[in-house]
C-alpha angles and dihedrals in degrees: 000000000000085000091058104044090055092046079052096056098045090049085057088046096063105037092058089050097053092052096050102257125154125232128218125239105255096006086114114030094200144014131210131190156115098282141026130192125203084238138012108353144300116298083208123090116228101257099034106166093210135349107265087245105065131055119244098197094053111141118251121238148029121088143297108213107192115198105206130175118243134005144279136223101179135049093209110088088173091079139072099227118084135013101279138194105256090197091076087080104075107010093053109007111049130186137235088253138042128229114248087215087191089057138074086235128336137138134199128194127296129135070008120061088192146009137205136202140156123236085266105052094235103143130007126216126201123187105197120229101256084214087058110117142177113235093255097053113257110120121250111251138197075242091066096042092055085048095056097045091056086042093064103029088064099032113009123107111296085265095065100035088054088047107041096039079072095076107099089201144351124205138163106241088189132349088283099025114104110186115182117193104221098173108136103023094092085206120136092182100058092083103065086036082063092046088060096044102123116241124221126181119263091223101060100042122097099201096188081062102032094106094047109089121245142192092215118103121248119237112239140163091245136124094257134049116204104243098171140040128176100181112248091356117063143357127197121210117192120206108242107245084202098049104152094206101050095106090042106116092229090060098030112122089014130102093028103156117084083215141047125176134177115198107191118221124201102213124045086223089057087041091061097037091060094054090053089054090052092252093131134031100234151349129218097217117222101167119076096196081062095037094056103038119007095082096073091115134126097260087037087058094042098059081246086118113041114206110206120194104199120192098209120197109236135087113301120270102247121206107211133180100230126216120215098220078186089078110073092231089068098046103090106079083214095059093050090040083054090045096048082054099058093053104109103207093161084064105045103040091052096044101033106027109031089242088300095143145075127198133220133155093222127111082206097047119172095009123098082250094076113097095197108131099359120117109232117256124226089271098057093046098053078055101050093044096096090051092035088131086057098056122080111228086226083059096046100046096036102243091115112127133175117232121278106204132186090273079226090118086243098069092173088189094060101045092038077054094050094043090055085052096049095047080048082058099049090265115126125184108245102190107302096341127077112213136176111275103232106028097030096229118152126237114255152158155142132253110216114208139151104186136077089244098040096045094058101035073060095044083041092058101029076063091053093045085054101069086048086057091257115150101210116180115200106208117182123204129175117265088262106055080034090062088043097058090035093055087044091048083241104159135067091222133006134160120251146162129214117204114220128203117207080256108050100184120164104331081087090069090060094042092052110355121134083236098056098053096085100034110095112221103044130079124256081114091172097056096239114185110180127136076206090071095031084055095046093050083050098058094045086058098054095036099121090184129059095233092057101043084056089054092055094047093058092035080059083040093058096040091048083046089048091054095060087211091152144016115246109235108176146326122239102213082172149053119231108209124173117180130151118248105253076084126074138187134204115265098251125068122223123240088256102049133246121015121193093182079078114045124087143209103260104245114261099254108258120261109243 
């Protein structure tokens, strides 16, 4: 009876929902279904057959060879020790919910069938699917997601344990029932973080070495089981013939190799020359200069190498030069406004990257969350009131712009600018040298940077410091002593990119949260500390509407631009994909981008 009623009510649910009808606050008190979205509802019907961005008649079966730079010495990605194979999330861990790639930030079932929550997102319930297995058999039980929950949350990566240790409790309600307390977090988002926890099984999990790295698979209830590993150079993973969630909609059309294997280079140069010579299946270009005119070889000009420019929906990938505030000589705002000044990105994009590029400030940039050059709205500004001193008025009403030099590489408006910020900061110019007022020490420090771009927009910049009588040192490390120094917080500046989704949650508390600051591993890499941000992160997470959650998003963005914690370098508007053509991939391209969990080897032609 209990069944029905709740199929009623969703029923009732939906239908309300399909004819336009509002419904009032507290009139369900909860909701279950298949599917649940961070706002509004699921673009997806119940009983989709496959998700519009994969192809459910893709062949089975070849190889997938991925090219990646650097190197690994672990096969768990969920901890903090170790350089691991991301791949492993996804391909052989999966989690209890599914990405909605069309979509800002919905799941649909996966590990769960179903999921349940109230209007206020107080508690979460999962039912698990009775077909879900682990690759060696056993069934995946609410035991082992309870499991796998205290198992991260206590040693997991910083971003788990700050999620996770907001669930008040965690109980099994039945054998596949899964039901998290949520009272007291305020935190509309933690539902859905909890639908993409990944789940391991209990009986294969030593917890006492769990946080030691290890070059032995997990087991996990995935599509793919990891078959062979050569330590720092390659890694195999074999699609599961017994996979129990490949006719699931939400997989059909997906995981389609029988092979997938990552082979690891040292040098970005090697790297590329590999995939020239057919060694690996395809390349994600980051380097204009390469991308526009580095293909001009044999199987390139053949069609044997297909190049695809993809437009994807969400916010811009945006390239920065990120100051360590941790390191005395960022601390000052003046010093890093001076320094933002000096960057000449006229110069570099026309002589290094063709015009390529675009430019914002915004960590949002070319998504209706980016507040450059938009004026606040009242909401924002109710927000930012009690900040009001930290925000520049440019920022507030819009009219922020980054400087726009010559382009001749000797911009005198822009340094005479920046030396008038560094003698507001106690910094005078003594002959060629600028040097602290008071102890006469010079300014100086050093770019850290491992690949071809990245060394001479530093070498490029270091040029333009120098007539500032700035002393910058480029030094240039390999991606794996690059990754080491990153994760310890061990530069004074590097160059990084953080990728945005249109519904940016929690993870913005790890990117630029006073927690996280301290904490190596995650990636506040410049050390902010500011209750604005941790307020503005705050607000995101308990928006209910749309209209307000995007409010909260530019009212962070103004407060991260204000701060002035990194320059802006460039925006990406495209993706850059190279593959040759024994590999093929569905008409229609995601919100997010490429997806190589849906392409497919194309089929050897039949013998006749």
């Amino acid at each position: 009876m209990l069944f029905l009623e709740r199929l009623s009510a969703r029923l009732l649910i939906r239908l309300a929902l399909a004819l336009g009808f509002a419904l009032p606050l507290g009139r369900v008190s909860a909701q279950e279904g298949d599917a649940i979205a961070m706002h509004g509802q699921p673009a997806m019907p119940a009983g989709f057959s496959h998700m519009p961005y994969a192809n459910p008649d893709a062949p089975k079966g070849g190889r997938l060879t991925w090219g990646m730079l650097g190197t690994f010495d672990s096969l768990n990605p969920l901890i903090v020790k170790g350089l691991a194979v991301q791949q492993i999330r996804g391909f052989v861990v999966e989690s209890l919910m599914a990405r909605g790639n069309d979509e800002a930030f919905t799941l649909y079932g996966l590990l769960a069938r179903t999921v349940e929550t109230d209007e206020d997102r107080t508690f979460v319930t999962f039912r698990l699917d009775p077909r879900a297995r682990f690759s060696d058999g056993k069934p995946v039980l609410a035991d082992d997601v309870l499991f796998s929950w205290a198992l991260l949350r206590d040693h997991g990566r910083p971003n788990h344990r700050q999620y996770y240790a907001k669930v008040a409790k965690a109980e099994a309600l039945d054998r596949l029932t899964v039901r998290f307390d949520l009272s007291g977090a305020n935190d509309r988002e933690l539902p859905l973080i909890l639908g993409l926890m990944p789940v391991l099984p209990r009986h294969a999990i030593d917890v006492s070495t769990f946080e030691e790295t290890t070059m032995k698979g997990l087991v996990g209830s995935g599509p793919y089981r990891v078959t062979a590993v050569k330590p720092g150079t390659s890694i195999t993973l074999t699609r599961n013939p017994d996979y129990w969630g490949r006719d699931l909609p939400v997989n059909r059309g997906l995981w389609n190799f029988d092979e997938v294997r990552i082979d690891f280079y040292r040098e970005a140069n090697g790297q590329f020359e590999a995939f020239k010579r057919g060694l690996y299946d395809f390349r994600v270009e980051h380097e204009p200069l390469r991308w526009h005119d580095g293909y001009d070889f044999p199987a390139a000009r053949d069609g044997e190498v297909i190049r695809d420019t993809l437009k994807p929906g969400v916010p811009q990938p945006s390239e920065f030069l990120v100051f360590n505030t941790r390191r005395p000589v960022f601390s000052d705002i003046r010093v890093r406004q001076a320094l933002t000044l000096l960057f000449d990105f006229v110069w570099i994009n026309r002589n290094y990257f063709f015009g390529l590029y675009s430019r914002t400030a915004s960590f949002f940039a070319g998504s209706e969350l980016s507040a450059y050059a938009r004026a606040a709205d009242e909401r924002e500004r109710e927000l930012l009131k009690p900040f009001a001193s930290q925000i520049q008025p440019e920022v507030l009403d819009g009219s922020y712009r980054l400087p726009i030099t010559d382009g001749s590489g000797r911009d005198r408006t822009t340094l005479r600018a920046a030396l008038k910020l560094f003698a507001d900061a106690g910094y005078d110019l003594d002959g060629t040298v600028l040097r602290q007022r008071s102890t006469r020490t010079p300014l100086t420090f050093e770019i850290l940077a491992t690949t071809r771009d990245q060394e001479r927009i530093a070498l490029a910049y270091a040029r333009d410091l120098k007539r500032a009588g700035i002393e910058a040192t480029v030094r240039v490390v390999d991606p794996v002593q690059f990754d080491q120094r990153r994760l310890s917080f061990d530069f004074d500046m590097i160059q990084n990119r953080w990728d945005q989704s249109l519904s940016p949650g929690n993870e913005q508390s790890f990117y630029w949260g006073s927690a996280a600051a301290d904490i190596p591993g995650t990636r506040n890499y410049m050390g902010a500390k500011d209750p604005a941000i941790d307020t503005m992160i705050k607000a995101l997470l308990k928006a209910r509407e749309h209209a307000v959650f995007v409010s909260a998003v530019r009212a962070l963005d103004r407060t991260l631009m204000s701060g002035f914690y990194a320059i802006p370098l460039f925006n990406v508007s495209e993706q850059w994909i190279a593959r040759w053509n024994r590999i093929e991939r569905p008409s229609a391209t995601a919100l997010t981008g490429y997806l190589p969990e849906t392409w497919w080897h194309k089929p050897e032609p039949q013998a006749r």
